[in-house]
TIDO-648078 format. One line per field, with one value per residue (C-alpha): residue number from 1; residue in three letters; x, y, z. Coordinates in pm, whole numbers. Layout:
N
seq: c(NUM | ...)
type: c(Ala | ...)
east: c(X | ...)
north: c(Y | ...)
up: c(Z | ...)
END
This chain:
392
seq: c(1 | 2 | 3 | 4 | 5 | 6 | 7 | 8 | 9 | 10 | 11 | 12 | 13 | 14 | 15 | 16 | 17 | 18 | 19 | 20 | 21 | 22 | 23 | 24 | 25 | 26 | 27 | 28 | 29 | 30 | 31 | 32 | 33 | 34 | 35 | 36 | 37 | 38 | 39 | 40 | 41 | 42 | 43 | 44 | 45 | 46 | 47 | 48 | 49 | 50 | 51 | 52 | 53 | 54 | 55 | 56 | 57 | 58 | 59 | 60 | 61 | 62 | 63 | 64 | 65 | 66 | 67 | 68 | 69 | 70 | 71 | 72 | 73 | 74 | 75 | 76 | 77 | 78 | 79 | 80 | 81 | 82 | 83 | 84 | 85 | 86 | 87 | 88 | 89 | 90 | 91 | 92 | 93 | 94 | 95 | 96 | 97 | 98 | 99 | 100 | 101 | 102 | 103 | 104 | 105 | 106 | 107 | 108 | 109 | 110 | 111 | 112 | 113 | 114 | 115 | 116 | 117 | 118 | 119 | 120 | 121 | 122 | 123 | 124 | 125 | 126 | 127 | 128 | 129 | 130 | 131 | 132 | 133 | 134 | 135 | 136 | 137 | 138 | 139 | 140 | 141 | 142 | 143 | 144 | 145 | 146 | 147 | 148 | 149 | 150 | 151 | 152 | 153 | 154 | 155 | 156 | 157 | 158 | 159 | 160 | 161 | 162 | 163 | 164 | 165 | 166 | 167 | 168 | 169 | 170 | 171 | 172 | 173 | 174 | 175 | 176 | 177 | 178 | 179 | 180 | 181 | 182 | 183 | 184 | 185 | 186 | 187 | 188 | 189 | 190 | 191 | 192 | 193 | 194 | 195 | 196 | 197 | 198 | 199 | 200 | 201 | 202 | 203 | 204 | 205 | 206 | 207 | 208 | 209 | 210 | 211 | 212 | 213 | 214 | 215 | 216 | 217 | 218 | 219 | 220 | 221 | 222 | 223 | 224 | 225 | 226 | 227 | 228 | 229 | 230 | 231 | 232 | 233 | 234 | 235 | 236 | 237 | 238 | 239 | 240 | 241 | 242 | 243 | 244 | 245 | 246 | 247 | 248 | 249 | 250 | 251 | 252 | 253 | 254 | 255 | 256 | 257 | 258 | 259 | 260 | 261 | 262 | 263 | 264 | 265 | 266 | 267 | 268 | 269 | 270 | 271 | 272 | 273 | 274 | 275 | 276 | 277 | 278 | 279 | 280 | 281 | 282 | 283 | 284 | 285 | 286 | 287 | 288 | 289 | 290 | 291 | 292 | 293 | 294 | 295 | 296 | 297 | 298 | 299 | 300 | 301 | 302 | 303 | 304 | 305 | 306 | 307 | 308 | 309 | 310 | 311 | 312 | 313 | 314 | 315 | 316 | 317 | 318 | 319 | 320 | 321 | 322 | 323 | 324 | 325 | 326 | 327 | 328 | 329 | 330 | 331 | 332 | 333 | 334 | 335 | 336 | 337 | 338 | 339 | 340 | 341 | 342 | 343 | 344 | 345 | 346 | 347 | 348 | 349 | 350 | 351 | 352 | 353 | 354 | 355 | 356 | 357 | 358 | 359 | 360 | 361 | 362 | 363 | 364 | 365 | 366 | 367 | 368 | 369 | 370 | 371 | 372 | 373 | 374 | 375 | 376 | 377 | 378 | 379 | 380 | 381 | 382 | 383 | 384 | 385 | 386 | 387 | 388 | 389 | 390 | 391 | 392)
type: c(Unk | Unk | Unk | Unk | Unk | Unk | Unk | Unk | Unk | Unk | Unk | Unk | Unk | Unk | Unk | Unk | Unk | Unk | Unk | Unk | Unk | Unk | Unk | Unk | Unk | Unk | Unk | Unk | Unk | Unk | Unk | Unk | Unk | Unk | Unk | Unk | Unk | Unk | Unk | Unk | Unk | Unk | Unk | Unk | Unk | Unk | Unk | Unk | Unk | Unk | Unk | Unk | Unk | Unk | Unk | Unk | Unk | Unk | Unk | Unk | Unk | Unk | Unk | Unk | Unk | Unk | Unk | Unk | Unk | Unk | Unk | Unk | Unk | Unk | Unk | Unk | Unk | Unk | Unk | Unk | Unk | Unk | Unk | Unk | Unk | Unk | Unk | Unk | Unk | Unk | Unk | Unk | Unk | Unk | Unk | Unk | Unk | Unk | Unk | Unk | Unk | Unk | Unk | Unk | Unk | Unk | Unk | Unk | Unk | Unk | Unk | Unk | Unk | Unk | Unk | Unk | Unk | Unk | Unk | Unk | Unk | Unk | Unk | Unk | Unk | Unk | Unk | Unk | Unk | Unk | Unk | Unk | Unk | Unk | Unk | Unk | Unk | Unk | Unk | Unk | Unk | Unk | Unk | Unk | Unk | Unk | Unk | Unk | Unk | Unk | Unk | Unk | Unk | Unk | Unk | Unk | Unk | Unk | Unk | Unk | Unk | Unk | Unk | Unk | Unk | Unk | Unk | Unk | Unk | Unk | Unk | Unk | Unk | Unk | Unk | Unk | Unk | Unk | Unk | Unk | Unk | Unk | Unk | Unk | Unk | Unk | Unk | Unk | Unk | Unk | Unk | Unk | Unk | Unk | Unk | Unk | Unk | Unk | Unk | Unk | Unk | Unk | Unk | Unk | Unk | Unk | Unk | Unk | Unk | Unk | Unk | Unk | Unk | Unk | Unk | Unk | Unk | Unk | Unk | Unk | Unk | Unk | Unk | Unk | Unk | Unk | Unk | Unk | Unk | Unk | Unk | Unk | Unk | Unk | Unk | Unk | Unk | Unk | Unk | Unk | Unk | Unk | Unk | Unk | Unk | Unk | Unk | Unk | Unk | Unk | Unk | Unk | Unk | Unk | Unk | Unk | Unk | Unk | Unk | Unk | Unk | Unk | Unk | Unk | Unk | Unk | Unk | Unk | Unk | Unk | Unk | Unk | Unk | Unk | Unk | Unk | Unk | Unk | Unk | Unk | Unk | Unk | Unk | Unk | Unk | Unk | Unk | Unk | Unk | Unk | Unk | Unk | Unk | Unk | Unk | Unk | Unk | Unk | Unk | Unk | Unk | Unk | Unk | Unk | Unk | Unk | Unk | Unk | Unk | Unk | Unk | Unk | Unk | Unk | Unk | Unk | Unk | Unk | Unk | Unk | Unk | Unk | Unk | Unk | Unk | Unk | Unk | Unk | Unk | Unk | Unk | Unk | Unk | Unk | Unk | Unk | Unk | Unk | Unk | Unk | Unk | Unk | Unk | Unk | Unk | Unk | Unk | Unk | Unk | Unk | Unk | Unk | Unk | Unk | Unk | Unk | Unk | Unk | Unk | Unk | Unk | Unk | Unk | Unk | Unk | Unk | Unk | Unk | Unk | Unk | Unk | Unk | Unk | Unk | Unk | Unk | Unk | Unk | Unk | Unk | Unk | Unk | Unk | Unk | Unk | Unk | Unk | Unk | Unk | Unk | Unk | Unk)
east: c(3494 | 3450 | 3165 | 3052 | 2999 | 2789 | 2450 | 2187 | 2081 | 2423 | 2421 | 2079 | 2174 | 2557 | 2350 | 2112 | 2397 | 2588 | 2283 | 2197 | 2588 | 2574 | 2224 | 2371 | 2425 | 2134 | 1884 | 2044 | 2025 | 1679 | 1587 | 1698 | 1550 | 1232 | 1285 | 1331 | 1001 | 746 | 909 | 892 | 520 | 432 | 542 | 353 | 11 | 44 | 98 | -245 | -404 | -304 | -411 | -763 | -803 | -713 | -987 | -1227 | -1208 | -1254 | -1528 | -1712 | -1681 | -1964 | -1840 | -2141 | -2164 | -2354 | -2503 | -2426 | -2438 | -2085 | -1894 | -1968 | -2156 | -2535 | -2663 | -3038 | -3321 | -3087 | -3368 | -3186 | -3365 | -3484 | -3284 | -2958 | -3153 | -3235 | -2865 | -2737 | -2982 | -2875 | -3148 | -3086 | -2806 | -2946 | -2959 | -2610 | -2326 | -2121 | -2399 | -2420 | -2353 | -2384 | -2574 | -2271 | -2028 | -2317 | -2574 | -2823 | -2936 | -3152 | -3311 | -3689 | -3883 | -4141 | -4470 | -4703 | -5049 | -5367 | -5569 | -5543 | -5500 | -5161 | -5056 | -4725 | -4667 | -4287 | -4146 | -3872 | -3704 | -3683 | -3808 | -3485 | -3440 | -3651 | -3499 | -3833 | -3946 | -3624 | -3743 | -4118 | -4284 | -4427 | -4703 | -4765 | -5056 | -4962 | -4811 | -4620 | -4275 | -4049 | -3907 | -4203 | -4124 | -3856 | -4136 | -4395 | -4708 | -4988 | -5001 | -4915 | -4876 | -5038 | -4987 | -5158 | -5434 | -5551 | -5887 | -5880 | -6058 | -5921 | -5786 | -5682 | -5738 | -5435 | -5385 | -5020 | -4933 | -4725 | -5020 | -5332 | -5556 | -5573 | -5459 | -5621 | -5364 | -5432 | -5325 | -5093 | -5031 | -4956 | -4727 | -4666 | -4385 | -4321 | -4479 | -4884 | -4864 | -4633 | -4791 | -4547 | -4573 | -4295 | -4021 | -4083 | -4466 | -4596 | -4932 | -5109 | -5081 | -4900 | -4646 | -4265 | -4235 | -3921 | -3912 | -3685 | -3554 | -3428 | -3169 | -2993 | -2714 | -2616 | -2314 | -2020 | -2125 | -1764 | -1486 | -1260 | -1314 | -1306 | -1124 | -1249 | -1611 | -1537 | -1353 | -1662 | -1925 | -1667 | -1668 | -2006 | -2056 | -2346 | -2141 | -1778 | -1580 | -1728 | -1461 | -1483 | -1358 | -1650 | -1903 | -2301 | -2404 | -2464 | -2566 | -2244 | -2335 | -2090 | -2069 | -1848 | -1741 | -1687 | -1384 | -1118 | -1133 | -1131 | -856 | -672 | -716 | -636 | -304 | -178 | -291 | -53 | 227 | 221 | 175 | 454 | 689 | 578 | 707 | 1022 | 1097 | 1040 | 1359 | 1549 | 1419 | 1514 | 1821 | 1896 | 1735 | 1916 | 2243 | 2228 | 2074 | 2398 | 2642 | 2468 | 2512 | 2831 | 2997 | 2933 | 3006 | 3325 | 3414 | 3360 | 3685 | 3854 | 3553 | 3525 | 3869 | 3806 | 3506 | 3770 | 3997 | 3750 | 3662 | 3391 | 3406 | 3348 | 3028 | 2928 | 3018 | 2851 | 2515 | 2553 | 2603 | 2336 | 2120 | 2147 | 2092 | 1771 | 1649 | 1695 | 1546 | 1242 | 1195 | 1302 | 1096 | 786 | 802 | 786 | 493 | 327 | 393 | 299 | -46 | -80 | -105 | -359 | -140 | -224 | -45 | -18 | 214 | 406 | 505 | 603 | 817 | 972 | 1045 | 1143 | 1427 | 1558 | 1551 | 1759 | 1992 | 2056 | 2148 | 2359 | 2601 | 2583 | 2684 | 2972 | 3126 | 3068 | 3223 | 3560 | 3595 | 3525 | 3774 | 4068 | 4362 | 4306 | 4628 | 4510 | 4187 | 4331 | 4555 | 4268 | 4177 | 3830)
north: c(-3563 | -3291 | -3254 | -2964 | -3154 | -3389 | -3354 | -3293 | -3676 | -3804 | -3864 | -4040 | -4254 | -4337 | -4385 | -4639 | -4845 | -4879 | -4964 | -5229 | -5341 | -5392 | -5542 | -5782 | -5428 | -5218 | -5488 | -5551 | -5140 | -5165 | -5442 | -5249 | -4976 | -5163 | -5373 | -5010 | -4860 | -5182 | -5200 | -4831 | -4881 | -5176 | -5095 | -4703 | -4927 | -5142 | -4818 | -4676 | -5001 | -4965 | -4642 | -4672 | -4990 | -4801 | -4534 | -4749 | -4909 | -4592 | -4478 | -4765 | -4942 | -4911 | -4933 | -5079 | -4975 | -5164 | -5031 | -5257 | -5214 | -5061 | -5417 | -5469 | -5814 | -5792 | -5623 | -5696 | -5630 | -5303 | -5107 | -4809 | -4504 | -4368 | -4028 | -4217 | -4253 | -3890 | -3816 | -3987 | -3886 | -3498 | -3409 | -3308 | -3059 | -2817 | -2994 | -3070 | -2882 | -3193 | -3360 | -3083 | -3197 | -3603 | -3662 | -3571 | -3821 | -4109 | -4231 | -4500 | -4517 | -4827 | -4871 | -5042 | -5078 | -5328 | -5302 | -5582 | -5471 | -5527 | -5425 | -5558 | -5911 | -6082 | -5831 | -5608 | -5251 | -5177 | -4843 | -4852 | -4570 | -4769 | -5113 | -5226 | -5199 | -5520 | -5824 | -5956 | -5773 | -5913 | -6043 | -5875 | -5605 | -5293 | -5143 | -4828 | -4546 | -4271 | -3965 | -4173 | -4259 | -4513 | -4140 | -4067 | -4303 | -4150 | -3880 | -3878 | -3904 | -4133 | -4367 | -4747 | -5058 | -5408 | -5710 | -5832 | -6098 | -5828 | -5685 | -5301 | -5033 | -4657 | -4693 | -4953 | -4870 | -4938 | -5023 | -5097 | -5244 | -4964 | -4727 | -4658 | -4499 | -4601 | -4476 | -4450 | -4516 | -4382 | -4763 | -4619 | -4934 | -5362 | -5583 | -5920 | -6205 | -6059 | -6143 | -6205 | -6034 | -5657 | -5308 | -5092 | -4728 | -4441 | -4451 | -4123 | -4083 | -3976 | -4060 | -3764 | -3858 | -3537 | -3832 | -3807 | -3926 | -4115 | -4520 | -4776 | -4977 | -5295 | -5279 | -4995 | -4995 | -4706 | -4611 | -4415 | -4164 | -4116 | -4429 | -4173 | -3975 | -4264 | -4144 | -3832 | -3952 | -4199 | -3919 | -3726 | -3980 | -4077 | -3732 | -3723 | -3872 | -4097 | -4333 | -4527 | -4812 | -5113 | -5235 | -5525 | -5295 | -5042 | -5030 | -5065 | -4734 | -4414 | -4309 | -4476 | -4722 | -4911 | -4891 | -5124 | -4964 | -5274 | -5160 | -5448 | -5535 | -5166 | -5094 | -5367 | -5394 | -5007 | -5078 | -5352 | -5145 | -4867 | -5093 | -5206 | -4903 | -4763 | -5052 | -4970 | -4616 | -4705 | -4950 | -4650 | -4509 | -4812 | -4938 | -4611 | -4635 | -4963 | -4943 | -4589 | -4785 | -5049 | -4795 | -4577 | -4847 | -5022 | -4693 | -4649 | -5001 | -5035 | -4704 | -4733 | -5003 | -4796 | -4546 | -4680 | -4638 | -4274 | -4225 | -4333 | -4092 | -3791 | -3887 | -3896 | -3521 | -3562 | -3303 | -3405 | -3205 | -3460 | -3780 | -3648 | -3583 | -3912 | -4065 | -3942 | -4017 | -4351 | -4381 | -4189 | -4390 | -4712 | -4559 | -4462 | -4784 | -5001 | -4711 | -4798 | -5167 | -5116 | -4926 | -5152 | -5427 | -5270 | -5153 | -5516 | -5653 | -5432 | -5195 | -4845 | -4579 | -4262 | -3975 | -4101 | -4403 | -4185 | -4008 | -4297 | -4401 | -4109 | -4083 | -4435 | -4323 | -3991 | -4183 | -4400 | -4116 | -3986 | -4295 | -4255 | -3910 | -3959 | -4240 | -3990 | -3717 | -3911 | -4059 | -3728 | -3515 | -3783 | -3742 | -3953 | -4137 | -4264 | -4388 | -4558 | -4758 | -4890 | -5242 | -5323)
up: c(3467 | 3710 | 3989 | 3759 | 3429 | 3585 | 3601 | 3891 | 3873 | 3902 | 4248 | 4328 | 4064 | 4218 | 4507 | 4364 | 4192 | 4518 | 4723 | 4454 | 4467 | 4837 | 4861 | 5181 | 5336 | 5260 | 5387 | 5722 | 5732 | 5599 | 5830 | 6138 | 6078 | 6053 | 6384 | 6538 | 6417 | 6470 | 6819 | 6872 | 6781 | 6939 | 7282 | 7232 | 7079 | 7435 | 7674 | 7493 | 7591 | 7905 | 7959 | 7838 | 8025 | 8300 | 8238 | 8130 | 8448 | 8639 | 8410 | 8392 | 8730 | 8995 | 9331 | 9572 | 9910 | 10228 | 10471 | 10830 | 11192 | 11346 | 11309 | 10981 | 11072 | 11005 | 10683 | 10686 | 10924 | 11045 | 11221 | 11137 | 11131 | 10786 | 10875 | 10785 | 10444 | 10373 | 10514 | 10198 | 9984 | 10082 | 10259 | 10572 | 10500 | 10655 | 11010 | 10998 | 10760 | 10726 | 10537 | 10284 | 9898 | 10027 | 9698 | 9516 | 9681 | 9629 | 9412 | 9268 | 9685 | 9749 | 10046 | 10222 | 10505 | 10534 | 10785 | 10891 | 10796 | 10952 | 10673 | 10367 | 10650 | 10592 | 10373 | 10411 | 10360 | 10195 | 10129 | 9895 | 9730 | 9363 | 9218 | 9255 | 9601 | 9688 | 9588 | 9591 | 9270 | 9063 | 8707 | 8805 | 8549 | 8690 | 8529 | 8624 | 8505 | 8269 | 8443 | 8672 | 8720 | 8970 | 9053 | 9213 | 9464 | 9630 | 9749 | 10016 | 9745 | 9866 | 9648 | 9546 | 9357 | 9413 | 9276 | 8935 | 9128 | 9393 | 9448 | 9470 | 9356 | 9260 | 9642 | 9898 | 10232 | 10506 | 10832 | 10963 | 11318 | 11374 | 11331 | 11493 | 11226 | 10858 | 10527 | 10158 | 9894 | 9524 | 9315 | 9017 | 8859 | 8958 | 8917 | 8823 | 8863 | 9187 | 9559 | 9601 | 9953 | 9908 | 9879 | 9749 | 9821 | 9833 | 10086 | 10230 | 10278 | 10547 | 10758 | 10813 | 11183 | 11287 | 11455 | 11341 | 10939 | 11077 | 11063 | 11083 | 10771 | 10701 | 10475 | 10262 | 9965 | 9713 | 9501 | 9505 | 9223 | 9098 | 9096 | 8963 | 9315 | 9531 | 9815 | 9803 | 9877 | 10095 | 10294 | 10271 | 10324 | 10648 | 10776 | 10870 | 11231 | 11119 | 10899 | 10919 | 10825 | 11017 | 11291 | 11498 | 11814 | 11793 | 12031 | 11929 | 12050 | 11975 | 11632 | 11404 | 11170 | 10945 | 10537 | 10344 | 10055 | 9842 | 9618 | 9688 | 9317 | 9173 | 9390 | 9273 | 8916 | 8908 | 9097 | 8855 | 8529 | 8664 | 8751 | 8426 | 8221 | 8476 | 8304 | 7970 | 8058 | 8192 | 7893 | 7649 | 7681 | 7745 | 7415 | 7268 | 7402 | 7263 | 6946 | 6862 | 6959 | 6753 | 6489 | 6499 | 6505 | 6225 | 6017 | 6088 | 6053 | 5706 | 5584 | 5773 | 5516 | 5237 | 5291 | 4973 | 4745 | 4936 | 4791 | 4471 | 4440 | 4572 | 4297 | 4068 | 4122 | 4386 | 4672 | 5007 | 5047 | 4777 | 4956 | 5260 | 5083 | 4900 | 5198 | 5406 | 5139 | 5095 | 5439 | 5440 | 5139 | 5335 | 5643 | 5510 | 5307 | 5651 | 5862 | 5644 | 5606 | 6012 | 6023 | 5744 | 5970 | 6320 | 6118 | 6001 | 6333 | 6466 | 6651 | 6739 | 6543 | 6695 | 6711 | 7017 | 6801 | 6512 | 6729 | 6875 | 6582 | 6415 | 6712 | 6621 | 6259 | 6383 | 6566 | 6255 | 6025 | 6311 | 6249 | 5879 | 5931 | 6170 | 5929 | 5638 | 5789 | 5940 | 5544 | 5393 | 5619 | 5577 | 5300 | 5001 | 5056 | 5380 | 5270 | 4993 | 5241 | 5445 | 5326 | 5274)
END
């Protein structure tokens, strides 16, 4: 029966009875191109982890900063001059051009100043910039009076808070060692779980005094605003010539303090994420590489043993268009049902399916056809004499 006489379904159905004939065949084709596509996708579905571990660590890590004296070796009781403090806050930009934009290279700035009082007796007086930068309020509650905010504490208002058991009016009346005339401080709210003996009032108020608003502080920390700009604000915060990195060879003069930028562990965890999505990156097209191999060899070893049935179809009236397209699909068929038991099984395991595993894995697939193809087309082009006389 000619090629012509038959009808369209002839060869899908040729195909089906041969896959079925050599089931031993069509699995171990099947089953590679299923090891090529769950690979394909597992190693894509591990670079994605790695890459959003990697920017979740820059998004989401705060890098701390300290505030020491030159050498890096005392941290507390600095009594460093609250102009450092306004320097990071942004502040005094227009004093010096090489503090300009500081507020955008640092954040979340925490920093107090504590004054012996005379009046309330055995009392002290701390400026802070939030509740958070006295240790000494951690686990306390703050209560404070409608219209007012912790924000308001990074001004110069003239106001404070107390704690829960004192005595006070509307105002408290104060009278600091450092000072020779007395203040009235508006009470916004109390606190409780926190010292018996701290007023709190806002870092940068001032005394009405007509004397400089400058004081000295104890201790100061703050942020680097962005860990994805890390070196890019420490450059900047480094430029300025009130702050660098504390060294044991620097001399206690002058007006250089030292910050320690605390991001050892940032640094670190950021270096080994790359390395490893690096490797994941190199492996890609080594696994490709291998995979698409084995793929094409697969594909073209066991058609190669098919030249005498190849024959038989040519003397049976089959052209070698034919042969080529039955070929090829037979090949597809068990691609796409290896291909899919692949994907079923890389979706099973909770791997991440996107379209750089598709592609992967649509390569190995191409590369598995390709063999197919080359086999096909060698048995096709050859006399039917000389395929017969190739043993099977």
């Amino acid at each position: 029966m000619s090629e012509k006489r038959r009808g369209p379904g002839y060869l899908p159905v040729l195909s089906l009875r041969v896959l079925l004939r050599r089931a031993g065949s069509s699995l171990l084709l099947a089953a590679v191109a299923a090891l090529g596509v769950y690979a394909g996708c597992a190693l894509h579905s591990l670079a994605l982890q790695q890459q959003r571990a990697m920017e979740d660590a820059v998004n989401n890590t705060v890098i701390h900063c300290t505030v020491t004296d030159v050498r890096g070796m005392n941290a507390d009781n600095l009594n460093l001059n609250s102009t450092y403090v306004e320097s990071l806050l942004g502040r005094r930009a227009h004093r010096d051009p090489s503090l300009a934009d500081m507020d955008k290279a640092v954040t979340n700035v925490k920093a107090k100043a504590d004054w012996e009082l005379v009046r309330p007796f055995d009392m002290i007086l701390c400026r802070l910039l939030s509740f958070t930068s006295d240790e000494r309020l951690e686990g306390a509650q703050v209560h404070l009076d409608p219209g007012w905010t912790e924000e308001d504490f990074q001004w110069d208002e003239l106001v404070c808070i107390i704690p829960e058991g004192m005595e006070a009016g509307e105002y408290v009346d104060i009278l600091p060692t450092q000072r020779e005339n007395s203040l009235s401080l508006k009470v916004i709210g109390r606190y409780s779980g926190g010292p018996d003996n701290v007023i709190y009032c806002p870092f940068f108020m001032g005394w009405g005094d007509g004397l400089s608003h400058a004081f000295t502080i104890q201790a100061c920390t703050f942020d680097i605003r962005d860990a994805a700009r890390l070196e890019e604000c420490k450059a900047k915060l480094f430029s300025t010539p009130f702050f660098a990195p504390p060294s044991m060879d620097a001399r206690p003069d002058g007006f250089l303090t030292g910050v320690l930028v605390h991001d050892e562990v940032y640094l670190k965890t950021l270096e080994e994420l790359r390395s490893n999505l690096d490797m994941l990156r190199l492996l890609q097209p080594l696994l490709l590489a291998l995979m698409g191999g084995i793929s094409f060899f697969a594909g073209f070893l066991v058609n190669r043993r098919r030249k005498r049935e190849f024959a038989v179809m040519r003397c049976l009236g089959l052209r070698r268009r034919a042969i080529f397209a039955q070929v090829l699909g037979e090949q597809l068929a068990l691609g796409l049902a290896g291909g899919l038991a692949g994907l079923c099984a890389a979706l099973a395991t909770g791997m991440e399916v996107h379209s750089g595993g598709l592609a992967f894995s649509g390569a190995v697939a191409g590369m598995f056809l390709l063999g197919a193809a080359v086999c096909a087309t060698v048995a096709a082009s050859g006399s039917v004499m000389k395929l017969m006389k190739t043993e099977e």
